[in-house]
Each structure stands twice: as C-alpha cells, then as structure tokens.
N, C-alpha and C positions, 0 to 999 in steps of 0.2 A: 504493500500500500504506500508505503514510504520508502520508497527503493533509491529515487534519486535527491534524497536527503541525507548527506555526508557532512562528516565533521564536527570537530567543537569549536566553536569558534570564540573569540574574545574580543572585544570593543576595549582597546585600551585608551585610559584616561590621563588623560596628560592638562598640564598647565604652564604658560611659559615654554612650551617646549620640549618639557621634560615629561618624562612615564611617569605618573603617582606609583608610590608603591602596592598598593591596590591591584594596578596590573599583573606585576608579578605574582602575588597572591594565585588571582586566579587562570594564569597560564599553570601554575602548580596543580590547580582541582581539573583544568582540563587538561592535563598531560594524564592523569589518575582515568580520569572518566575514557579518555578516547583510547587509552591501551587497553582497557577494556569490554570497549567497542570493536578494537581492531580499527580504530579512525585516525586522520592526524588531525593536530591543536595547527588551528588560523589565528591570528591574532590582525584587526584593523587598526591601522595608525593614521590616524588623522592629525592635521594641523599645517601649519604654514611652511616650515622650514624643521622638519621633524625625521629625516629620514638618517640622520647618523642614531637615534636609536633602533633602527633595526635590529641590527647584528646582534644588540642587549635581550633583545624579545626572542629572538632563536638560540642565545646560549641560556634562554631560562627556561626554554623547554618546547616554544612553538617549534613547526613545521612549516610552518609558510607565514610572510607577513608582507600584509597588504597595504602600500603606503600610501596615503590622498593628501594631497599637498597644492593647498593654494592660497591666496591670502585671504579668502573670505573664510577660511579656518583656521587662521590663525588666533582668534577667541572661540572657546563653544558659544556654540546659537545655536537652540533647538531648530530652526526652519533647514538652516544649510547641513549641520550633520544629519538630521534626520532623513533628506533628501539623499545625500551622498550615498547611506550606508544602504537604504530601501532597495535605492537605484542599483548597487549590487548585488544584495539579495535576491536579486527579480532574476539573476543572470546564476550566480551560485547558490544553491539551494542548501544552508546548513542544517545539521540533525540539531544542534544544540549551541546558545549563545548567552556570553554570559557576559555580565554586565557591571561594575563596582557599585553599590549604593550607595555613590558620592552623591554633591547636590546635582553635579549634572549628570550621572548618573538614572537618577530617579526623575528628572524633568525626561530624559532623552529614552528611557525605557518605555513608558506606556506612548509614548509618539510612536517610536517602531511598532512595537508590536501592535497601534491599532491600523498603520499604515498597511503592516500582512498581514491583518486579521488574524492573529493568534494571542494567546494567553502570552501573562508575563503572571511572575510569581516573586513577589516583591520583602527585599530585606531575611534573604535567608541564614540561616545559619551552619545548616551542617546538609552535605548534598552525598548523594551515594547513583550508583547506576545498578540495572539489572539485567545479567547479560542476554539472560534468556528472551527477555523483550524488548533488550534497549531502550527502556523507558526511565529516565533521572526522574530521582525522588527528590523534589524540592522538600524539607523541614525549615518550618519559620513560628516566628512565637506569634500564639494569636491571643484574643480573645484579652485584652491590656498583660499579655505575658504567663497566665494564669495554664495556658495549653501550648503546643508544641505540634503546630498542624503539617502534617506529613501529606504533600497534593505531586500528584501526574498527572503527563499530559498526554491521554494515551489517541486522543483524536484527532489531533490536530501536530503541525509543524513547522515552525523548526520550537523545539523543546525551549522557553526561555524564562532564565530567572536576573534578577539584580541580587546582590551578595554583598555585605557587610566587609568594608574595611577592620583588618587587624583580626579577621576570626579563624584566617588558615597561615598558617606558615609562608613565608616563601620559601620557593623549591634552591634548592643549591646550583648557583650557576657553573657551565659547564664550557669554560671557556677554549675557544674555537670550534664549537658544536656550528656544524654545518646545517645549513634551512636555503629556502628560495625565501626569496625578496623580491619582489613583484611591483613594481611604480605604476600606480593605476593612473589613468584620465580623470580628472574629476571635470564633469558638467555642473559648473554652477554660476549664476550672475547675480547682480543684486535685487533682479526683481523677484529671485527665488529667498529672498531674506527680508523679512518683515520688520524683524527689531534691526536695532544700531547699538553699536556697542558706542556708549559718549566718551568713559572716563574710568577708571578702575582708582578706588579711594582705598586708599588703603588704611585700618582704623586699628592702633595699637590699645589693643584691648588690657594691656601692660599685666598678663596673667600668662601662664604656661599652658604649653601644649602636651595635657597628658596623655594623648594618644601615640606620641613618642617617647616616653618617659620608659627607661629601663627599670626602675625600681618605682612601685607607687606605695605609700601609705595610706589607705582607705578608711573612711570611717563611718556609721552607721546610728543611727538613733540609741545605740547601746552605750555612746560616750557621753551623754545625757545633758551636756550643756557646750556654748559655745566656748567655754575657757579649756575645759578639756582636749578642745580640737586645737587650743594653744600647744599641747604638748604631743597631738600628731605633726603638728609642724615643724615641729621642733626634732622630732623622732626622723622625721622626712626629708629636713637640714641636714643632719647627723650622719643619715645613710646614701648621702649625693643622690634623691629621691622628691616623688614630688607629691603634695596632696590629693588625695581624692576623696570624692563623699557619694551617697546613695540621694537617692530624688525626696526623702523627705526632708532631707537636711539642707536642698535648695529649696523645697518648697518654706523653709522656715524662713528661708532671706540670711541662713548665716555664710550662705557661699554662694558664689554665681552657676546659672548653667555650664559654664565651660571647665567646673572641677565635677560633672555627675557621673559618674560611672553606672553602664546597664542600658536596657533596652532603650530606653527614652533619651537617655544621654551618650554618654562615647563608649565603644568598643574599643578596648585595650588589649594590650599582648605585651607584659613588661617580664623580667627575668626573674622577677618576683614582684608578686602583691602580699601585701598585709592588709587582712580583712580585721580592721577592732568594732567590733561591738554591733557588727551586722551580722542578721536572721540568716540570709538566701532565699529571699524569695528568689524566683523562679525570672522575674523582669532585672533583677540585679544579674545574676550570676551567667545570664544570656550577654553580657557583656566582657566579662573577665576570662571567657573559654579558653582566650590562646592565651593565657597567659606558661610559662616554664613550669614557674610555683607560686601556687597559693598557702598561704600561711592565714590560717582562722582564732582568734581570741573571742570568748566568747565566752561569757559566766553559765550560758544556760547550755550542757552537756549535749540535748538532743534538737539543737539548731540545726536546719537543717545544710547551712553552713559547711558544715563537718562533713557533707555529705560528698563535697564536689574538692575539697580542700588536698593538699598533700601532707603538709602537718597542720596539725589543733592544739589548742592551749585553753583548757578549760581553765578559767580567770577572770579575774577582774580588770577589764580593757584598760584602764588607767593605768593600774598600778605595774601591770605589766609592761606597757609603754615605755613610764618611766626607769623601769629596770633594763629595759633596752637600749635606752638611752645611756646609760650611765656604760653599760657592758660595752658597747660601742665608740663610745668617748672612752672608755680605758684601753681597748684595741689599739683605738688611732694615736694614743698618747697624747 
C-alpha cells in the first residue's frame, strides 16, 4: 500500500547558519528507526548560505543530505520553508519525518503536514519502530502530563512526528563517514512569502540557559520557602551548576519561566540533576529523561521521585543541601 514511501527523513533546524543541536538528536533516533526499516536517514538543510554543514549531518549518521539554499531562507518563514520542503515531498515520497519541537519547529510542523494531508504527532518523547509493520510509535504526555499516549499512523503517509529538544542523546560523530550531498533548486520568490522579517531584537533576559547546563540543582515545593532556595543557589555556585525549579514554584513568582524544569517548561539533559524536595509527578520528570544522573532528596520514602532517580537520599532537602555544600567546599579547599 505504501510501497513507494522510503526513508526517514529529518528537517534540520538551524539559526544563523548553524544546525541547532536538536538536529543531531534526531538524525540519532532516525539512524535507530531506519536500520530497522532497512531504510536510509535524509536529513533537509535549508537556509541561505548553509551548505558547509553538510558533511557534519552525514558524519552524524545521515545518508543523504538535501541542501536548499537561497536568500529568502536565510531566516525561517513559515510561507517559504513550508513551500520549499512540500514542493519536495511531492517528488520524494518519505516513510517517516521528523521534526525538532523548537518554536519553528512546531509553527512549521502542522503547515507540512496539512499541506500532505497527513497527521503530525506533536512534542514526543520516546519513539520506537515495528519491524513487522513498519509503523513508528509516537509516545507523548497527554492529558496536562497525567498519561503517556502511545499513537500510529497506520493509514496514512509519510509517518510524522515533532520531538523535544534534549530528550535523546546525540549519536557519536563519525568523522569522515561518507553520505551524498545533493544541492537542490529551490523555486521561491517573494510573492510566495507573506510575512517580512523587519529586525531580530535581541532581549538579554540577564538569567541562564539551563537547557545547556551540565550540572542543575532543582528544587520543588519540598524546600518550603523562598530563602531555602537561597541555599540551592548557593549549593548550585559551589558545584559550577545552575538552578532549576518545578512549575509550582514559578507559578509562586519566586522564579521566572526560564528556570522551570518538565513538560510545561525546559527539557534538560545535564550530567547530573539534583532533585531536593520534589514529588515526580509525571509533567516534571517528562523533562529531566536525558539527563546521565539523577540524584533525588526527599523526606517522604515512597515519592515517586525514587522511582525514575539513580540515587535517593531519604532526608531533609535542607539540611542535606547544606551538608553538600560544606562537603564540597572542603573538596575544592
């Protein structure tokens, strides 16, 4: 039925230029899926002046990488990449297309996919394949995080999901891994683009970016007051690491959105997290999945915390902290 639908393909996301690492993420989940398929990984590089990263995208694991290169791509614009990549589609027919759930990510996903009329399945977390049917099982949190919905697309083609930055590994590059590099035509003018890009402002929000933080110290409604989260800071100082909190503790206003950890806020992947004084709900801990190691504090034994954690520390989230701190500081001398 779907005989001349081949591949997995990848819309990589770039800015300035550059391939977000997102990309590489998921050239890794489709090097996994199309081995077996028995398919090869496509990756589409769009943008202005973007074809020295080829070579990077076929020693991370693609097969072919398809370069669109003109100036009216030199910013994403839903109208002109949407067009670009359709207009290929119509000519290569892939089994499966995966997407990063950046912001243009998630603008540029439900435009394809209403453009081929097929599903999209948005904000995944953990993807598997089935060989007997070749059908990917998208798993994504539903229901405010509470369930964990497992959806195929067993009628329709090409197979497609958007996928969370920071929730798979990058795959290990394989330097001089040979691939085709393909420089496609791009048809586009500017009466095929609606918006204008004016100005790019750029707004120093003067806080950290903890979706690159190697080390985070997290904290959760279990450290019971804003002066306690003085001494994860400080705990967070100490271990060249950076704060994080759970969504009730921005909904309190004692921290901003861009320190929330978990479904609603940032997917992280740090070499170690400390979780003090959070549960695990099921909305938190759909955020912290890639991380190396988790490490859980926590006074109440049967959190379910402890469930997803690699050590536990049944304690008092404080008091522990500050013995960490001290252990710490007597290390570093």
């Amino acid at each position: 039925m779907f005989e001349e639908y081949k591949g997995v393909y990848v819309i990589a996301d770039c800015f300035d230029g550059q391939v977000r690492k997102v990309t590489y993420e998921l050239i890794g989940q489709a090097r996994l899926i199309a081995d077996q398929l028995h398919e090869d990984v496509h990756t589409l590089l769009l943008g202005a002046n973007v074809a020295s990263e080829a070579q990077s995208l076929v020693e991370y694991g693609s097969d072919y990488v398809h370069v669109f290169e003109h100036p009216l791509l030199a910013r994403y614009n839903t109208d002109g990449y949407t067009k670009v990549i359709t207009d290929f589609f119509a000519k290569d027919k892939p089994n499966v297309i995966l997407i990063g759930a950046t912001n243009d990510g998630r603008d540029l996903a439900p435009r394809i996919s209403g453009r081929m009329k097929n599903g999209v399945v948005a904000d995944c977390t953990i993807l598997s394949v089935s060989t007997s049917d070749g059908l990917v099982e998208w798993t994504r949190p539903a229901l405010g995080g509470n369930i964990l919905a497992e959806i195929i697309c067993p009628e329709h083609r090409p197979q497609m999901g958007s996928v969370r930055p920071n929730v798979f590994k990058m795959p290990e590059r394989q330097e001089g891994r040979q691939g085709h590099i393909n420089q496609v035509e791009v048809q586009l003018t500017d009466a095929d683009i609606r918006n204008r890009f004016v100005e790019m402002i750029k707004v120093d929000m003067n806080d950290v970016n903890i979706e690159e933080a190697e080390i985070i110290v997290a904290g959760g409604r279990g450290m019971g007051s804003p002066e306690n989260f003085k001494i994860l800071e400080e705990l967070a100082d100490a271990l060249g690491g950076v704060l994080g909190v759970t969504r009730p503790i921005v909904e309190k206003g004692w921290y901003p959105l861009s320190r929330q950890v978990g479904q609603t806020g940032k997917t992280v992947a740090p070499k170690l997290y400390l979780a003090f004084g959070i549960s695990g709900a099921i909305q938190h801990t759909a955020g912290i999945t890639g991380s190396d190691m988790i490490v859980a504090i926590n006074n109440d034994p049967e959190a379910s915390i402890f469930k997803v954690c690699d050590y536990g520390i049944v304690g008092d989230a404080v008091e522990v902290a500050r013995e960490m701190i001290a252990k710490t500081r007597a290390i570093k001398g």
